[in-house]
N, C-alpha and C positions, 0 to 999 in steps of 0.2 A: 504494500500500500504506500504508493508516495507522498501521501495528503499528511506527513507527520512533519517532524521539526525540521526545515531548511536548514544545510550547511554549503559552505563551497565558495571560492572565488573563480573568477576567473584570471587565468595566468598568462598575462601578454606578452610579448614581448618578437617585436619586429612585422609583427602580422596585426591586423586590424580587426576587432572585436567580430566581425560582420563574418570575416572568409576563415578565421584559424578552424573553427569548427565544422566546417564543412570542409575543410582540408584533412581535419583529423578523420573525420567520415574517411572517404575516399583512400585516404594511406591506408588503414586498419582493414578497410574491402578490399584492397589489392592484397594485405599482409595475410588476409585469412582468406583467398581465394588461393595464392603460392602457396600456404602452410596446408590445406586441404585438398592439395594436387598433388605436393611430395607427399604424405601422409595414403594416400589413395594409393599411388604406382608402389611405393613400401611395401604397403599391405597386400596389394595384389600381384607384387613377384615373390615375397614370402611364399603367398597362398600358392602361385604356380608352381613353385617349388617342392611344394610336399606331394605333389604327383609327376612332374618330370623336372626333378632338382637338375640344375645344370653343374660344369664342375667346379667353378666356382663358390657354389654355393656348399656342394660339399663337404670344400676347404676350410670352409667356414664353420666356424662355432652355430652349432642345428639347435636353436631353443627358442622355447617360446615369447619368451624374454625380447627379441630380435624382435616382438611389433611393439614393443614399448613406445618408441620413437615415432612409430607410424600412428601408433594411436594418439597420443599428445600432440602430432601435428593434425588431425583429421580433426579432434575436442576443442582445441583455438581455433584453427582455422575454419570451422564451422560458425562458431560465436563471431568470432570477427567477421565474416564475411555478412553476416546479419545487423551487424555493429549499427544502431540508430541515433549514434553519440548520448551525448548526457543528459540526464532530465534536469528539470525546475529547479528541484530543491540541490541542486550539484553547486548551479552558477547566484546564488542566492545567501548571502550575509544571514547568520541567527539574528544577527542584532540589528536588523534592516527595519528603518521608520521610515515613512513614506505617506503622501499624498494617499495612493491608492488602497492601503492598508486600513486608515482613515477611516474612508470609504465605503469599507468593507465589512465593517463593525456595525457599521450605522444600516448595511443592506441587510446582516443578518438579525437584528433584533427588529426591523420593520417585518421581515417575512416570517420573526420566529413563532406566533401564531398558526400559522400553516405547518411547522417541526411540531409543536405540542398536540396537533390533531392528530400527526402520524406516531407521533409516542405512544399518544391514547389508545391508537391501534394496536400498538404493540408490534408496528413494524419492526423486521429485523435491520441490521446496518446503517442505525441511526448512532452518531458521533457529536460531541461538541467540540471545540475547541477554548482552553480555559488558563487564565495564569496561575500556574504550579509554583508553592514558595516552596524550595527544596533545605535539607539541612545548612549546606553551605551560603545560606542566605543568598540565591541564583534566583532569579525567576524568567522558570520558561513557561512557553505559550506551548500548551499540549495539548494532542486529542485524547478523547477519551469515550469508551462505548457505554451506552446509554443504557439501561437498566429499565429504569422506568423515571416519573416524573411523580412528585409528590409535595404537596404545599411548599409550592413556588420552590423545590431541590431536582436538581437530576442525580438520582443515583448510578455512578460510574464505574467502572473499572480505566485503567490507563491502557491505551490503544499503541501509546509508543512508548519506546525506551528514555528516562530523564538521560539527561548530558549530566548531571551529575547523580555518581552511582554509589554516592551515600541515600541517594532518596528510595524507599521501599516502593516494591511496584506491583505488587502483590496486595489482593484484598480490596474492597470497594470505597468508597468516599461518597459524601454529598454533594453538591453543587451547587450554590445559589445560582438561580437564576443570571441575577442582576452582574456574575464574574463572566457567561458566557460570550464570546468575541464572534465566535462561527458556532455553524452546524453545518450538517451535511447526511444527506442517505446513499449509502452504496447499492446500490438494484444488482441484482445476480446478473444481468448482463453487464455488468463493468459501469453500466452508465451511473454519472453521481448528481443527485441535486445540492442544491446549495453551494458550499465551500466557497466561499464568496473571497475567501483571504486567500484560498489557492488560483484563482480567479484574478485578483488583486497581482499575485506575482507578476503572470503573463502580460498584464496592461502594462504595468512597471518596467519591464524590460522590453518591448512594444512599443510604449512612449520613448525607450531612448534608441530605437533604431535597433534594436537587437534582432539578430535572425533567429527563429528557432528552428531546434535538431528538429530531425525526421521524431525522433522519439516524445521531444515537449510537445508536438502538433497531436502525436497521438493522444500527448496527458492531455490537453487541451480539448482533442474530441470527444472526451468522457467526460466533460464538464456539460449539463444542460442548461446552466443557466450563463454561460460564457456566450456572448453575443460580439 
């Protein structure tokens, strides 16, 4: 689930915010289309081998061991060649304030009226997003799945891991109302409503000219209320 805590900068240097990632694409597709070709011929003159071994082969040390190589280059070079670059939360500050963020607090407690009807339901995949005061006096902005609603509480479990890992993460909590920032429902087909602060990211790197990955456009398309 990528809707949990942003971390990431992005690292420049000599290439322009717009093309390094779409460069990094294209390297990583050529590096795992090579590593999925040698890895293929490997495996399949091994395999020719154990019914008309040449002499060569032999000579050679006969074990199984011998597709190690071919299989670790066929397991990257697989992933790589699929390679969508980085999502949201990669290129995305924890500690990121912002206009659109703003924004986005203000859209989720206008529509959270329509969240408390499908809690009522007892929809599954219901989450808020809430400031966590952890031990070391940090506070992060987390999700958390939704239990039920009860004189003006959400009762929750934590959804993501705290960045500090003095905080327990085990066991449920309450939730005023009045601390939640976001919500959001996950539908079994991937698609999410709400997530107005995931939402927020996109405009935010958007307004500053940013291209997104092959892979942000797909986070993007699971957002329904992303216009």
């Amino acid at each position: 689930m990528y809707v949990g805590c942003v971390a990431g900068h992005f690292a420049i240097s000599g290439v322009s915010r717009v093309h390094r990632p779409v460069l990094n694409i294209v390297a990583k597709k050529v590096l795992g289309a090579i590593a999925l070709l040698i890895g293929l011929v490997l495996a399949g003159w091994f395999i020719y081998n154990q019914f008309w071994p040449t002499p060569e082969f032999n000579r050679s040390f006969r074990s199984v061991f011998q597709l190690i190589f071919p299989i670790i280059c066929i397991f990257f070079g697989w992933r790589w060649l699929w390679y969508d670059g980085i999502g949201i939360e990669e290129i995305t500050p924890p500690d990121l304030k912002c206009a659109e963020l703003e924004q986005s607090v203000a859209a989720a407690h206008e529509t959270m009226p329509y969240f408390l009807e499908q809690v009522d339901k007892n929809i599954d995949g219901a989450f808020i997003k809430f400031p966590l005061k952890t031990p070391q006096e940090l506070t992060e902005h987390i999700w958390a799945y939704v239990h039920s609603f009860r004189d003006g509480r959400f009762n929750v479990s934590l959804a993501n891991a705290p960045f500090d890992d003095q905080q327990p993460t085990d066991g449920r909590r309450d939730v005023p109302i009045a601390d939640v920032e976001d919500w959001q429902i996950m539908y079994p087909d991937g698609q999410i409503k709400g997530a107005y602060s995931v939402i927020a990211l996109f405009r935010y790197h958007e307004n500053r000219g940013k291209k997104l990955s092959p892979k942000m456009k797909k986070q993007k398309a699971q957002l329904i209320d992303a216009i």
